[in-house]
N, C-alpha and C positions, 0 to 999 in steps of 0.2 A: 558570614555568608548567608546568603538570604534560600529562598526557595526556588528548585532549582526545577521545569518541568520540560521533560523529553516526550518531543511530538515526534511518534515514531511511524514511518511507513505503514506497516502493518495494522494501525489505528486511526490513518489519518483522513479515510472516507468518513470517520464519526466525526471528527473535526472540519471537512467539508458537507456534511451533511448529505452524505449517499447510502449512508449506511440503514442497512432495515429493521435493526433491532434495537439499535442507542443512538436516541436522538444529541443534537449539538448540546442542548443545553443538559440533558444525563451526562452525556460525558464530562462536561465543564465540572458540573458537583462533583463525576469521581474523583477528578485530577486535584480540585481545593480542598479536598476531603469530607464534602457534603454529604456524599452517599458511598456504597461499599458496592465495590466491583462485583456482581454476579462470576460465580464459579466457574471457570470451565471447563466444559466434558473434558475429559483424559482420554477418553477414549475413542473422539474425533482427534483429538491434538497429535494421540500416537499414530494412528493412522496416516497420518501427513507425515511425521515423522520418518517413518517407516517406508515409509513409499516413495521419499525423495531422490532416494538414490538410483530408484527406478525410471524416474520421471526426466535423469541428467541423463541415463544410459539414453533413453527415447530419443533424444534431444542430439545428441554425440551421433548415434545412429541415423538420422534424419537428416543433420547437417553436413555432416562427414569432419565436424569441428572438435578439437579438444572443449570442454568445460572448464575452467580453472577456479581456482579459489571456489570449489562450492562443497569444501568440508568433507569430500572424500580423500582416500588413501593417497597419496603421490599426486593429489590436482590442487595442496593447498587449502588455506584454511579457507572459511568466508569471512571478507573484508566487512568491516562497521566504520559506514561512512556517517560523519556528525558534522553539525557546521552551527557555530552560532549564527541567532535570527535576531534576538532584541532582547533587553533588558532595562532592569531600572534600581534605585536603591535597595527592593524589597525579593526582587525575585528575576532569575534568567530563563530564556527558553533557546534548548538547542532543537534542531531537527536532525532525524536521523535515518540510516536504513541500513538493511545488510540485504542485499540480494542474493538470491540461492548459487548466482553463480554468475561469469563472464565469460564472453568469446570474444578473444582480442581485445583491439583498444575500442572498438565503438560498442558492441553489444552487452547486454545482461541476457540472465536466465532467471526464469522463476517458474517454479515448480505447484500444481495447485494439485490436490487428490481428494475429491470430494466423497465424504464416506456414503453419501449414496449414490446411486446409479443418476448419470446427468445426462439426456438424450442430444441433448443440443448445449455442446461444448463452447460453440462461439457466443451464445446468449449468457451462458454460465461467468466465463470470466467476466464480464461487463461490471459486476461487483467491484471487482479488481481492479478494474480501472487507473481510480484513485492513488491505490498503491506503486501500480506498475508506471506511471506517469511521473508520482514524485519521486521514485527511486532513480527514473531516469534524471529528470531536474538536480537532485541531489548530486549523482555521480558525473552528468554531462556526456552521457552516453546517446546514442543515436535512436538506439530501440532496444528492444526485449524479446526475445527465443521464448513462448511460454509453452507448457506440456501442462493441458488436463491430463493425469494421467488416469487412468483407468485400464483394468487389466483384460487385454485384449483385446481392448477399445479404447486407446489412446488419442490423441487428438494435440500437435504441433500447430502452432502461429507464430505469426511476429506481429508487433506492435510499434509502429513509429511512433519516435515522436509528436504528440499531438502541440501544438505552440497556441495554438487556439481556446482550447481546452487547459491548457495550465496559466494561460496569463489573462486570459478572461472569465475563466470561473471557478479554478480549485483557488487557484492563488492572493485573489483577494480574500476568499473565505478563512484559508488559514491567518491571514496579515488581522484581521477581524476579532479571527477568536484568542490569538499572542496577545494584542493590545489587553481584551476583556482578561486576561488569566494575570498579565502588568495588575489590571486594578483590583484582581481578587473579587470581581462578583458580578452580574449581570444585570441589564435594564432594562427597559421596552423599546430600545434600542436594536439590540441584539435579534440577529435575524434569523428566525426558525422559521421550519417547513408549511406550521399550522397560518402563521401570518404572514407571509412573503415565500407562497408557492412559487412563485414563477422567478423567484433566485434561485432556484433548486432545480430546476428545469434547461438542462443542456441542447441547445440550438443546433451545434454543430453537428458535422460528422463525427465518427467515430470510426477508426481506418485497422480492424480487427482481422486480418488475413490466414486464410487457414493455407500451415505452409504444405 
């Protein structure tokens, strides 16, 4: 069995190239083992942790909807959705995600709790994006219930699916970076933000509703 590499929701704006801190081709090194993954805070990490369960309460409250499967007591564990994408003699790549949580058969939930104070909650998820669009892809769900949560200053959306945005510009990027991780190394081929700006640059709308 060859080399096996999981593009996961959670990472996969570094893999389309929206991400502010690790470009396409850092992440590539970490994933073939060129470079070593920077540390991360614990104590951002627990904070999200810590406050998800808040963020589903908001969310239940606002909608008048159960949450299910998002890892609280009696709603269910959270589901890990994975799908093989491509492979070759030397190495597989599946894709993956686990959403914070679902409402019925068309929605997700995803919970964001930024440890510092964010004035403009709808500008804030925009990061997210990425995430919140392949989790839908992945699952075939319609949209996504999102809660910045923030205490006593909360902030509920939903996010449709965007089809424009996934099949014209997350989607080729990831189909790009699979292929490059198949041959184990990169080219001048390979398209970064420093030389092919305006692949990186989203045309469309973006349909971000504060619910």
């Amino acid at each position: 069995m060859g080399k096996a590499y999981n593009l996961r929701a959670s990472m996969i704006s570094r893999v389309v190239g929206t991400d502010a801190y690790c470009s396409r081709q850092n992440y590539f090194d970490i994933l073939v083992g060129n470079k070593e993954e920077r540390p991360v805070n614990q104590q951002y990490t627990q904070h999200g942790k810590d406050c998800e369960r808040y963020g589903i309460a908001e969310i239940m409250l606002h909608t008048g909807e159960l949450v299910n499967n998002c890892g609280l007591d009696l709603l269910g564990e959270q589901i890990n959705t994975q799908a093989d994408y491509m492979s070759n003699n030397d190495c597989s790549i599946i894709l993956s995600c686990t959403p914070d949580g679902y409402i019925g058969d068309k929605h997700l939930v995803e919970i964001k709790a930024p440890y510092y104070i964010q004035d403009d909650a709808k500008e804030y998820i925009k990061r997210y994006l990425p995430q919140i669009y392949f989790q839908q892809y992945l699952t075939g769900k319609e949209g996504t219930y999102v809660c910045v949560y923030q205490m006593n200053n909360s902030t509920i959306m939903y996010i449709p699916k965007n089809e424009k945005y996934l099949h014209d510009f997350m989607l080729p990027k990831i189909f790009e970076f699979s292929n490059y991780l198949l041959k184990g190394k990169l080219d001048n081929k390979f398209k970064t933000k420093r030389k092919d700006k305006k692949e990186f640059i989203y045309n469309g709308e973006l349909d971000v509703q504060v619910a």
